[in-house]
N, C-alpha and C positions, 0 to 999 in steps of 0.2 A: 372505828379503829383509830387508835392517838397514834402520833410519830413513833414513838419508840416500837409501838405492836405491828407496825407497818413496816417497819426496816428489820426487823426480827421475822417478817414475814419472807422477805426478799434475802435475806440470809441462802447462800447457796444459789441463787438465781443470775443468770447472768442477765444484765442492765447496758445495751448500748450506751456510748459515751453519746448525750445527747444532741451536743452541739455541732457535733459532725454529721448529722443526720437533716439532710433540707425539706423530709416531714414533718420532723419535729418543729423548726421557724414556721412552717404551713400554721400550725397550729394556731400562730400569735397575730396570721397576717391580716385581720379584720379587726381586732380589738388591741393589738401590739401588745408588747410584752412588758410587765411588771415590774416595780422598780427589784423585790426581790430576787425573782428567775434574769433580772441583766445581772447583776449581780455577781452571782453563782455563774452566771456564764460566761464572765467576765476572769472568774477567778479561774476556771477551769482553762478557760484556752490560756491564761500565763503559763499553768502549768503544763500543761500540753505542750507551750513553746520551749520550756525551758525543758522537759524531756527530750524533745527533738533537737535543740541546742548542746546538751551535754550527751546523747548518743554520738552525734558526730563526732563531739570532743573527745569520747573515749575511743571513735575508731583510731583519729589521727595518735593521740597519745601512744595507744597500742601500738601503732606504726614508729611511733622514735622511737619507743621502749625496743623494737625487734629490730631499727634499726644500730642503737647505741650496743645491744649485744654481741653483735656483729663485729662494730667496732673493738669492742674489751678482746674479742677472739683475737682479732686481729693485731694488737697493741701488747698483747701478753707477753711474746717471745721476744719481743723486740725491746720490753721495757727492763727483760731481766738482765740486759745490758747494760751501764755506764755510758758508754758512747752513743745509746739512742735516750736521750734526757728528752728529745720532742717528743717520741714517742708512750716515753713513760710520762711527761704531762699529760695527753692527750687520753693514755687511761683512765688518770686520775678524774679530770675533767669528764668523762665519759660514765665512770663510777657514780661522780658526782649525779650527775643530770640521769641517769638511770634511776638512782633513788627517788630524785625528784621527780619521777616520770610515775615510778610506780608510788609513793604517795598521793599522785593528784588521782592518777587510776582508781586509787581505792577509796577514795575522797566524791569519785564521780560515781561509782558503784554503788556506792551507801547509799546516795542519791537517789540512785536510777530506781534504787532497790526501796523506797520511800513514797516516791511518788506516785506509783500505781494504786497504794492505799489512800493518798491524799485525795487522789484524781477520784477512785471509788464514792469515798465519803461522801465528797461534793456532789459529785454525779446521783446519788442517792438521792440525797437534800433536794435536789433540781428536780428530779423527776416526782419528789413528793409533792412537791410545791409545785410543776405543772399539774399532774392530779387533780389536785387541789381546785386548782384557776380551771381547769377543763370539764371537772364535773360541776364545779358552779357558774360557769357558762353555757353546760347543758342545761342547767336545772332552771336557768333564767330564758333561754332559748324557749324550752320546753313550754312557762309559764306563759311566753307572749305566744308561743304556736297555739295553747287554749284559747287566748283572747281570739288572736284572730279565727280561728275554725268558730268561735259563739258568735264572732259578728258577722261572720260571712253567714253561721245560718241563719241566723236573725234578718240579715240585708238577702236571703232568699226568699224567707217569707214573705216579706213587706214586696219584694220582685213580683212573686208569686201574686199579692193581693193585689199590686198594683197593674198588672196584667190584666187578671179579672175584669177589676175597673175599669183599664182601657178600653175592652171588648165587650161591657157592657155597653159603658158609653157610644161605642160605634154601635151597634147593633139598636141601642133606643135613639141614634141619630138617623138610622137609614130608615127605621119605625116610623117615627115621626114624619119624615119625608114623604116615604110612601103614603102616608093616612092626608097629609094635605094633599098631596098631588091627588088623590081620591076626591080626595073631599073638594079642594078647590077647584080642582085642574089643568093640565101642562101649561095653559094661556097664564094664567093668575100668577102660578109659581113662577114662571119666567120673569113676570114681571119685579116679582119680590125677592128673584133669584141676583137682579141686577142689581134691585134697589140695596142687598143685605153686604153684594160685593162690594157698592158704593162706601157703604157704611164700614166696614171695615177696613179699605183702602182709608178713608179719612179720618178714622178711629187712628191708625196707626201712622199717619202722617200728624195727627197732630200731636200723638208721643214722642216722633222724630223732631216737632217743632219747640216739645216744651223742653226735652231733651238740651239742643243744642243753645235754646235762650238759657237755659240752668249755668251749661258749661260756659258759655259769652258770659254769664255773670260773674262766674267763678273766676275767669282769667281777667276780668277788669277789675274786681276786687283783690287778687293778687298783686297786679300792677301797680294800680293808689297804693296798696301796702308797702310795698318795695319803694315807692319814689317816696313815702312820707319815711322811711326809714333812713332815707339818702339822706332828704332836709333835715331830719335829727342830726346826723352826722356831721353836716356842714357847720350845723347850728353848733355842736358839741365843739368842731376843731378850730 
């Protein structure tokens, strides 16, 4: 389904404004969100602010507008006068800023009456475009959850076979045991029981030994390296 058959689709549907919604940020909180979807979200809360900023404006407007009527009431009888010249300015002035009241009114109205379609539009756009980012982050989620469900069963089997092997291997180790101890002796085995611990205590002392002369060689050939690096230096300044 292309953008247009998708917003053609949503036609009639009501669309949370997205951005005021803290599921919706959920959504971006592992892989953050898009230079597009900031974007959009960016544009919408201006206008969000600027709805909220001109509601306000039309309450207080509304309020001089009710309060300067009040006024003309009150200035009327007093201006049909001569002898009340402050009063009949204060009409006029009153007149004046009434107009001006109810111009920006209708100025702010237009507005107000604008931007629920702007906010709409946008809002659309946004939510296609998450869509968008949401199902192809399923659909790459989805692709590495195959991976891994194949290696895990693959690293079961080889668990599996390697188990096996283990419990062979003990089972034709106690085997053996048993058939010398038969065959030799408890006397004999004992003896070859010490001599084979021997062997292996000195087996892996002398891994521990070659071990450690590797690394002693390693850190005095670091050493030389570093001091001959110094003497270039000396040499260089």
């Amino acid at each position: 389904m292309n953008e247009m058959n998708f917003l053609a689709a949503l036609k009639g549907k009501k669309v949370p404004i997205l951005v005021l919604d803290q599921k919706w940020h959920r959504l971006f909180a592992v892989s953050g969100k898009p230079k597009n979807i900031i974007e959009n979200e960016a544009e919408i809360k201006v206008l969000l602010a600027e709805q909220g900023k001109l509601t306000t404006e039309l309450k207080e407007y509304k309020k001089v507008k009710s309060n300067l009527m009040q006024g003309i009431v009150q200035n009327m009888e007093g201006a049909e006068s001569e002898k009340h010249v402050t009063q009949a300015q204060n009409l006029s002035d009153n007149k004046r800023l009434m107009e001006e009241s109810k111009q920006k009114i209708e100025q702010i109205e237009d507005r107000l009456m604008e931007l629920p379609t702007l906010i709409k539009e946008i809002n659309e756009k946004l939510m296609l475009d998450t869509m968008t980012f949401c199902y192809e982050k399923l659909r790459t989620n989805s692709s590495e959850i195959n991976e891994i469900s194949t290696w895990i069963t693959e690293m079961r089997v080889e668990l599996k076979k390697n188990l096996i092997r283990k419990q062979n291997r003990e089972i034709n180790n106690r085997e053996i045991y048993a058939y010398m101890n038969d065959i030799f002796g408890k006397d004999v085995m004992n003896l070859f029981d010490v001599k084979y611990e021997d062997y292996e205590q000195n087996l892996r002392a002398n891994e521990e030994a070659i071990k450690k002369a590797k690394e002693k060689a390693l850190e005095k050939a670091r050493k030389e390296e570093e001091k001959a690096k110094e003497l270039e230096n000396i040499k260089a300044d």
